[in-house]
Backbone as a ProteinNet text record, in pm:
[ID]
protein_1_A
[PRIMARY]
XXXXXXXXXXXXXXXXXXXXXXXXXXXXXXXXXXXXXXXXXXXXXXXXXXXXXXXXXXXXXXXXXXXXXXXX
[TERTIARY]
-4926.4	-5023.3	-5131.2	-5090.1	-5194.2	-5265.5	-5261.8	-5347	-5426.4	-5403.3	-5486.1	-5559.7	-5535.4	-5617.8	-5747.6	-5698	-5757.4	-5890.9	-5857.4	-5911.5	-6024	-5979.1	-6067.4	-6157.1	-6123.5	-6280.8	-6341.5	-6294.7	-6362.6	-6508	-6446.1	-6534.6	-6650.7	-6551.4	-6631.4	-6723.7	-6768.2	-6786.8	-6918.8	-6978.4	-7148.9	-7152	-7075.5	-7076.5	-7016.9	-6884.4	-6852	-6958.1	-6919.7	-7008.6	-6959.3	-7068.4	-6994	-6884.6	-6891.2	-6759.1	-6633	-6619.8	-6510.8	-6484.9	-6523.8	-6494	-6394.6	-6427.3	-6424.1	-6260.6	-6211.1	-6040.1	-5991.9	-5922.6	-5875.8	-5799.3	-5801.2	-5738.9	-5637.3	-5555.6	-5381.6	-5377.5	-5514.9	-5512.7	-5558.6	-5505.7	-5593.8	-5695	-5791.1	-5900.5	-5918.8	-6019.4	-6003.3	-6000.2	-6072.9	-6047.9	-5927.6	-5842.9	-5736.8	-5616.3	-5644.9	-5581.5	-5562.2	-5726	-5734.3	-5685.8	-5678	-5628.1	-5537.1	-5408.6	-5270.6	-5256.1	-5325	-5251.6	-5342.3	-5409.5	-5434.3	-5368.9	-5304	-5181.6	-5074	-4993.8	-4951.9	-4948.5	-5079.9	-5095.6	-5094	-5098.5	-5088.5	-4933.8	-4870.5	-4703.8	-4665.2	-4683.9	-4593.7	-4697.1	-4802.4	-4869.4	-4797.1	-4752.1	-4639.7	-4730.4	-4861.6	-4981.1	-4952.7	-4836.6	-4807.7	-4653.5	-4561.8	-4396.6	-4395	-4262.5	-4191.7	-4110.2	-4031	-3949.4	-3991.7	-4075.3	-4157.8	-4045.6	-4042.9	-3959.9	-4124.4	-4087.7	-4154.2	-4277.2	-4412.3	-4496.3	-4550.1	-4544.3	-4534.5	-4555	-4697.8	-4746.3	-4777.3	-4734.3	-4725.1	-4777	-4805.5	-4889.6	-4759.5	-4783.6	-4636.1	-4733.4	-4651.9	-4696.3	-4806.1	-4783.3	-4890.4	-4964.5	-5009.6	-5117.3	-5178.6	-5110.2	-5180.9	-5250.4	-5171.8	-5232	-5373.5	-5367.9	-5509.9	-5589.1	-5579.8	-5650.7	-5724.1	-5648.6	-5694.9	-5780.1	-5780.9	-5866.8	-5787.6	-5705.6	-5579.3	-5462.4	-5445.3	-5349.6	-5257.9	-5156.2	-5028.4	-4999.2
-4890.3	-4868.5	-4770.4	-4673.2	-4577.8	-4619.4	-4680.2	-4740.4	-4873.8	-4900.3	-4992.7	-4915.3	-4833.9	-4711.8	-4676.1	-4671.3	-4589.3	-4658.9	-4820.3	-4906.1	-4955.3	-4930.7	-4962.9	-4881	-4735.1	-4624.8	-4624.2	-4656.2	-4680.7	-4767.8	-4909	-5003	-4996.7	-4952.9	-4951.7	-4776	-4712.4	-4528.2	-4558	-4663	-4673.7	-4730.1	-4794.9	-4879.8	-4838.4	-4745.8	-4690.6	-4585.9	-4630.7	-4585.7	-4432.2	-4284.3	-4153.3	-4156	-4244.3	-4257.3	-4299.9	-4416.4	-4393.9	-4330.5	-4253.6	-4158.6	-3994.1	-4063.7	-3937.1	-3884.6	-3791.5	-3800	-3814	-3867.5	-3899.2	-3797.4	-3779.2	-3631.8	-3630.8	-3753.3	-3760.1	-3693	-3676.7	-3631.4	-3725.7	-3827.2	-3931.5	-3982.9	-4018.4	-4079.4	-4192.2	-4235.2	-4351.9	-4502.6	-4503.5	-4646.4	-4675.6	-4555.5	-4592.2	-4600.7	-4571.8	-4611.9	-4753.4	-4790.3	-4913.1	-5033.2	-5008.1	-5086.7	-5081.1	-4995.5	-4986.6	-5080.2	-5083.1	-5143	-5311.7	-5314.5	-5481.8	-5556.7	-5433.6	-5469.3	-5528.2	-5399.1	-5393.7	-5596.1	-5628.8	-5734	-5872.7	-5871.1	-5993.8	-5978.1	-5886.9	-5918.8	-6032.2	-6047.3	-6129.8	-6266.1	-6266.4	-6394.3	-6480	-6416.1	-6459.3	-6429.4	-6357.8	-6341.5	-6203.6	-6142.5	-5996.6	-6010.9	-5948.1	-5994.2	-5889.1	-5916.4	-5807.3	-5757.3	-5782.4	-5719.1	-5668.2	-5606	-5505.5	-5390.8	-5272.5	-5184.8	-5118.5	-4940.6	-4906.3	-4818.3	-4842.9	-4820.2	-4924.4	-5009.2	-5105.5	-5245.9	-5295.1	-5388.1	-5524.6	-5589.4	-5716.8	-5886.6	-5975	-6083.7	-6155.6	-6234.4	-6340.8	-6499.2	-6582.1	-6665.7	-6742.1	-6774.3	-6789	-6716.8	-6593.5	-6540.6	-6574.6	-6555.1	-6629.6	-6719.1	-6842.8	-7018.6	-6987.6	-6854.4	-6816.1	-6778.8	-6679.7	-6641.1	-6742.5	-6855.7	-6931.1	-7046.6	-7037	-7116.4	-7220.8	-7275.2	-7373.1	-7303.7	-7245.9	-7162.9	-7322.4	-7266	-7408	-7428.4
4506.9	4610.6	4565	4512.6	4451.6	4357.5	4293.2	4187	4226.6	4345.9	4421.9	4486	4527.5	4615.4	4488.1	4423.7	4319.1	4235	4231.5	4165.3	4269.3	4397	4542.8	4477.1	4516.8	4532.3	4460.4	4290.6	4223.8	4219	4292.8	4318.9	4424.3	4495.2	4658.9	4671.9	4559	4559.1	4618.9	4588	4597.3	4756.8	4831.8	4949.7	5043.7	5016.4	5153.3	5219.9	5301.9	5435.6	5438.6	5487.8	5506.1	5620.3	5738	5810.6	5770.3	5679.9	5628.9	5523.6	5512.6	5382.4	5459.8	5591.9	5683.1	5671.3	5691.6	5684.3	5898.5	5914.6	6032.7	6129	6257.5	6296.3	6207.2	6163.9	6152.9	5999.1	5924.6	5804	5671.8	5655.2	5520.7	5572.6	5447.1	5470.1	5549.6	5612.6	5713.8	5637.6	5525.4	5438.2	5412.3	5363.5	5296.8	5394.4	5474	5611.5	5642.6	5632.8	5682.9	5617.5	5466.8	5327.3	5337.8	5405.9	5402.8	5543.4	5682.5	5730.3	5689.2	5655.5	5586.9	5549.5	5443.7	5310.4	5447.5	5598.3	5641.9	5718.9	5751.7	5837	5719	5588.7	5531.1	5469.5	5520.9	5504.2	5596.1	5694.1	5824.7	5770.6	5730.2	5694.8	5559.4	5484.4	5395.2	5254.1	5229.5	5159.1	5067.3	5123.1	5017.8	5030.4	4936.2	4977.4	5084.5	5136.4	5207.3	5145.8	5029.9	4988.3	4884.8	4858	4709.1	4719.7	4647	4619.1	4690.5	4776.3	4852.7	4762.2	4796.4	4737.7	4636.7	4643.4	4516.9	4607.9	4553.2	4659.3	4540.2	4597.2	4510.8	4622.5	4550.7	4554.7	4583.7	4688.3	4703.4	4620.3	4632.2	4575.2	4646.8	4801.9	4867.3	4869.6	4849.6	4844.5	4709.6	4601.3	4491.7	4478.8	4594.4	4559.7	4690.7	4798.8	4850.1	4781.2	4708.1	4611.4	4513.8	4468.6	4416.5	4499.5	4607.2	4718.9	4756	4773.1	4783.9	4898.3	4980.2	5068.9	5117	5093.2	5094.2	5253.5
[MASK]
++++++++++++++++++++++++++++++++++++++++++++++++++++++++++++++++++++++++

């Protein structure tokens, strides 16, 4: 997860907006918030596994054959 985090800001340094850059009352930043529950909402779609070891976010196979423009 952190190194997805990481590879994001990288990309996105020039485009995020100063609001989400903002940190949230609860304490982390508001993007990376929002990237965790994303990650969170394409679990039940069958698009990320559910069973990754914790922290550790991985591509199910349907998300792959999405990725590839083909979703089974």
């Amino acid at each position: 997860m952190q190194s997805v985090l990481e590879r994001m800001e990288e990309k996105l340094q020039y485009t995020l907006p100063d609001f989400d850059r903002e940190s949230l009352p609860s304490g982390p930043i508001r993007w990376k918030t929002n990237v965790q529950w994303c990650r969170h909402k394409l679990v039940p779609e069958g698009l990320m596994k559910s069973d990754s070891p914790w922290g550790l976010w991985e591509i199910s196979e349907e998300g792959l054959q999405a990725l590839k423009g083909g979703r089974r």
